[in-house]
ROKEBA-477385 format. One line per 10 residues: for each residue x, y, z of C-alpha. Coordinates in Angstrom, 2 decimals, always signed. Example, Ala and Ser with C-alpha at 12.3 -4.5 7.8 and 13.67 -1.06 7.14 Angstrom:
2
+12.30 -4.50 +7.80; +13.67 -1.06 +7.14
This chain:
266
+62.26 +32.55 +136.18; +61.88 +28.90 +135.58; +62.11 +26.17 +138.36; +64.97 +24.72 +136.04; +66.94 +28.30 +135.34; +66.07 +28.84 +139.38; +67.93 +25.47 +140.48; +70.63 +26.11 +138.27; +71.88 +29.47 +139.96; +71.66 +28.63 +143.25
+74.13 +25.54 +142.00; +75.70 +28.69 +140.54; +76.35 +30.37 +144.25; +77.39 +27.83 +145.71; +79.85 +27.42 +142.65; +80.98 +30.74 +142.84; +81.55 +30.70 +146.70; +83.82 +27.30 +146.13; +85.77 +29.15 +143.42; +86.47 +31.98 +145.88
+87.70 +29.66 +148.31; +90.22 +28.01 +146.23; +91.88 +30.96 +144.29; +91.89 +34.74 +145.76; +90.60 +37.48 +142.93; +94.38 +38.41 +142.88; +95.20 +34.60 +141.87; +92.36 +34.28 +139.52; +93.56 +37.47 +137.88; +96.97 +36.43 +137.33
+95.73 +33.17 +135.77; +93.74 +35.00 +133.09; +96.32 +37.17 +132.23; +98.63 +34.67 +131.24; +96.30 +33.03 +129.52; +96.61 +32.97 +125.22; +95.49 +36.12 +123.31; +91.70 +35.90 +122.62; +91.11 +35.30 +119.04; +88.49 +37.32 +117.83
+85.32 +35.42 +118.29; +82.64 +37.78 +116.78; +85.37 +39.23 +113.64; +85.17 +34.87 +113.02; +81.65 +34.81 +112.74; +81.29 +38.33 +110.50; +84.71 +37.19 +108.31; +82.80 +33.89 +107.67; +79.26 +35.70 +107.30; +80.92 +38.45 +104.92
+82.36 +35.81 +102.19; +78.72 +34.50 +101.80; +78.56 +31.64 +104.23; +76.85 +30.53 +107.26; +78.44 +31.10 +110.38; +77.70 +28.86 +112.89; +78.79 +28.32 +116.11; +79.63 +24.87 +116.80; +78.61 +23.20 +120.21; +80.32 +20.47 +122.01
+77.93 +19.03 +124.93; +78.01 +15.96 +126.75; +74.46 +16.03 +128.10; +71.61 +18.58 +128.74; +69.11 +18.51 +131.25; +66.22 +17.48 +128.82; +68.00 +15.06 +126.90; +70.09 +13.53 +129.38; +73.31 +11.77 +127.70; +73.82 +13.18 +124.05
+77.09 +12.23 +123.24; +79.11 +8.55 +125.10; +82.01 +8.53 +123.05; +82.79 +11.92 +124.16; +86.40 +13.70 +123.24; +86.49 +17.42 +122.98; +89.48 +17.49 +121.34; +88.55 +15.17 +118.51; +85.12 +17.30 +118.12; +86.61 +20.21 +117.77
+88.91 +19.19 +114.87; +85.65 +17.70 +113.32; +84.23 +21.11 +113.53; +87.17 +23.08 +112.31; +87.24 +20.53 +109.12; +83.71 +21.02 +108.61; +83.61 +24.92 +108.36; +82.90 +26.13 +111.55; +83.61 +29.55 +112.74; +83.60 +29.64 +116.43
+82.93 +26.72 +118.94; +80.85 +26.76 +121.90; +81.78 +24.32 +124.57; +79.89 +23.55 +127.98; +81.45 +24.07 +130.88; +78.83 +23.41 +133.57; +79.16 +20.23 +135.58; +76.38 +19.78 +137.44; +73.91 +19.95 +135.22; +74.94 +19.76 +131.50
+77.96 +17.19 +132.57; +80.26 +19.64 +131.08; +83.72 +20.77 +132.32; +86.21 +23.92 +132.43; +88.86 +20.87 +131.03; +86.88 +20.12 +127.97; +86.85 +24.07 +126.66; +90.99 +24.00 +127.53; +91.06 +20.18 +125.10; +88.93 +22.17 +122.04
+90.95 +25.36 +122.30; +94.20 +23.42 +121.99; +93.27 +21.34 +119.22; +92.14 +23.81 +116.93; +92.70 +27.75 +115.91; +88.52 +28.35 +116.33; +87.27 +30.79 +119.06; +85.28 +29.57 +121.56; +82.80 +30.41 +123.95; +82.63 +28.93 +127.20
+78.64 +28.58 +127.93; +77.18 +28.05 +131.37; +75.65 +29.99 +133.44; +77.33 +33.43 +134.67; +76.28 +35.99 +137.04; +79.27 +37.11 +138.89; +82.60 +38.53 +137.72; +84.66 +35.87 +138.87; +83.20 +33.20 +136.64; +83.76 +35.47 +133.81
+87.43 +36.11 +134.60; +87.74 +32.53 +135.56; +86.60 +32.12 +131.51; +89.64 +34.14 +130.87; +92.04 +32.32 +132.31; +90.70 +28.96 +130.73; +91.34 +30.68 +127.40; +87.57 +31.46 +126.65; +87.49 +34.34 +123.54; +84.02 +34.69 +124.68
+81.51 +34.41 +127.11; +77.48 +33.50 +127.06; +75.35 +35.87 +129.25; +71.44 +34.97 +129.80; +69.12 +37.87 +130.00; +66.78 +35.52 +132.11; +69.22 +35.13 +134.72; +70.27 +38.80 +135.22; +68.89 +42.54 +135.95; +70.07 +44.49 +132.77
+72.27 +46.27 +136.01; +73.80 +42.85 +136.56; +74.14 +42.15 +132.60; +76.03 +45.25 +131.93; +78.12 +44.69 +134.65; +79.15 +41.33 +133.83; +79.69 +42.67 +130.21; +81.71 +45.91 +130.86; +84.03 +43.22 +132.96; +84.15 +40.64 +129.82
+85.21 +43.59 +127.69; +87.29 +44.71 +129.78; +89.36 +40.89 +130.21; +89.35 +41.44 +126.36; +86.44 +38.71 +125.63; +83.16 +38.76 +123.21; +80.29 +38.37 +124.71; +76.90 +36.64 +123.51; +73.87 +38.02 +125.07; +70.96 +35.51 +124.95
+67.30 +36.06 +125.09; +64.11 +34.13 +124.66; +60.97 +36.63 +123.98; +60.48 +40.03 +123.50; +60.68 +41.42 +127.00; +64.36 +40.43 +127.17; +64.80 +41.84 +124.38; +63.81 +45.13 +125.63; +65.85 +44.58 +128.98; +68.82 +44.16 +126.64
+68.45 +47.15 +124.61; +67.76 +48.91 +127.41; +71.06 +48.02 +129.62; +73.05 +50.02 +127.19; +75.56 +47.64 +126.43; +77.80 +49.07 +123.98; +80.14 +47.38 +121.42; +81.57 +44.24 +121.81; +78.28 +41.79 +122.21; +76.42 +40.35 +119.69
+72.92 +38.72 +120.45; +71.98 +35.09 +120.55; +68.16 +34.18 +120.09; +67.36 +30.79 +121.70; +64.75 +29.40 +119.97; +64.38 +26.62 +123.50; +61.81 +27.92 +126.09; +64.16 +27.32 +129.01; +60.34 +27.52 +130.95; +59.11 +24.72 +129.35
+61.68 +23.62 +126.64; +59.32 +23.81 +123.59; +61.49 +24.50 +120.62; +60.11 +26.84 +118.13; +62.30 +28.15 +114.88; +59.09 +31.22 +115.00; +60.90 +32.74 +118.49; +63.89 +34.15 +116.20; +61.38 +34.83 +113.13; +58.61 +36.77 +115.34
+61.62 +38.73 +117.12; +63.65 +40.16 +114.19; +61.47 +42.97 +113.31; +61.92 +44.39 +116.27; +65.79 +44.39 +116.23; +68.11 +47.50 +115.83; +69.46 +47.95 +112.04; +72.80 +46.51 +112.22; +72.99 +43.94 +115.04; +74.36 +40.73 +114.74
+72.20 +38.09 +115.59; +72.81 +34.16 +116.19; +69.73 +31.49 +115.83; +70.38 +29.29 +118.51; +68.84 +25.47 +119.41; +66.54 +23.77 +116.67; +68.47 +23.86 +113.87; +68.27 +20.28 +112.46; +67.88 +20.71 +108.72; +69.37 +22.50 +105.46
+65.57 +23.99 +105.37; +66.28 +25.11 +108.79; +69.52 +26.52 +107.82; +67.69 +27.81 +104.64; +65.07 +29.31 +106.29; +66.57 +31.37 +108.39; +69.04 +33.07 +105.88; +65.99 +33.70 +103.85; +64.83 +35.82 +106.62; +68.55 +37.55 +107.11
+69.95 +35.47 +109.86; +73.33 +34.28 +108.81; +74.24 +33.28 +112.32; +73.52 +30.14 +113.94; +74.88 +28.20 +117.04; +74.23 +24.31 +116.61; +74.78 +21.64 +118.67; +72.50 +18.40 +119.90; +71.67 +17.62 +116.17; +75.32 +17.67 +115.04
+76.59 +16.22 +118.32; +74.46 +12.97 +117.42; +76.52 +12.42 +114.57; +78.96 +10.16 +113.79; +80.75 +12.56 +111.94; +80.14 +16.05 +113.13; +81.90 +17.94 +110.66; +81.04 +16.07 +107.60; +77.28 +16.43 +109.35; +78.00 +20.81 +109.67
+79.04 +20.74 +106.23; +75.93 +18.94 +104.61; +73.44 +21.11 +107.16; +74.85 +24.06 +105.52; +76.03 +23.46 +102.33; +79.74 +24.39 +102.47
């Protein structure tokens, strides 16, 4: 594990101990069942996928760890509308604080302001952070292979299922992959290459490329990080990928969603 993925969790714990302090499981489960119906975030991405277009996964982030600041003039709401316009499927918003300067507020703002599915993405490796998702209206939830035992990662999923959400399974090489096929996950997950070595954040388009001969006939797969370019874009759906999540190089924009729509062509 990475010193950066190392510092992060134990931020994490001490996270997770705060959040049991302030609501009881019993609390936090009332809160996510009142929460709106989730909305379907992987039937998005395969309706968009199955009428010939790309479909991406649109991510509002303030900052990263890397980059520092990405984004000043920074209004969830208003990015997700941009999205929406510009042909997203789903949206992917930030949540961590501490490290990514994200907030459980700014997934609530995108949600409202638009009829996308979104996934909340941090960094989760206990149940209550994934009902916590829940109740902040999150359709979906990101789970990092590098952060869990494939006990721990079906766990976490069979819970997400069970609170009705999607889940996105990340990985980085090939020996995550293999932890993931192994954990016997089920249905309800779809897999999410990061092309970002969160090791040594190199950013190689190859890491998806060199993996999908080794996938299972029939598995969705997103490209995530790196996608910059309509040859990206192009690229990749030469190779079969019609799934992307992108992010820092729309985020840049002054118009996101005019930006989505050139990258891929809609």
């Amino acid at each position: 594990m990475s010193d950066i993925l190392y510092t992060i969790l134990a931020k994490k714990r001490e996270e997770i101990a705060l959040l049991g302090r302030r609501y009881s499981r019993t609390a936090l489960e009332d809160l996510a069942r009142a929460a709106d119906a989730p909305r379907g975030f992987i039937e998005a991405l395969r309706a968009r996928v199955a009428t010939g277009q790309a479909g991406v996964i649109a991510e509002i982030k303030r900052a990263s760890p890397s980059k520092g600041l990405i984004r000043a003039d920074f209004d969830p709401a208003w990015l997700a509308r941009e999205y929406a316009q510009g042909g997203a499927a789903c949206l992917s918003v930030l949540t961590d604080e501490a490290f990514f300067q994200g907030h459980n507020a700014f997934l609530v703002q995108a949600r409202s302001a638009c009829a996308l599915p979104v996934i909340r993405k941090d960094f989760l490796i206990d149940e209550a952070q994934v009902i916590e998702a829940r109740a902040i209206g999150a359709d979906c939830v990101l789970l990092i292979a590098a952060a869990l035992q494939p006990a721990r990662l079906k766990a976490l999923h069979d819970c997400a299922r069970a609170w009705g959400l999607d889940v996105l399974v990340e990985i980085h090489d090939g020996a995550e992959l293999d932890q993931v096929l192994g954990a016997d996950l089920g249905e309800g997950w779809l897999l999410g290459i990061n092309n970002r070595n969160l090791r040594i954040f190199e950013t190689r388009l190859e890491t998806t490329l060199d993996l999908l001969p080794r996938l299972p006939a029939g598995l969705d797969v997103v490209t995530e990080s790196g996608i910059a370019t309509v040859a990206d874009v192009e690229r990749m759906r030469a190779a079969g990928v019609q799934r992307f999540l992108i992010g820092e190089s729309l985020m840049r924009q002054a118009r996101p969603g005019a930006a989505l729509r050139a990258l891929v062509r809609a």
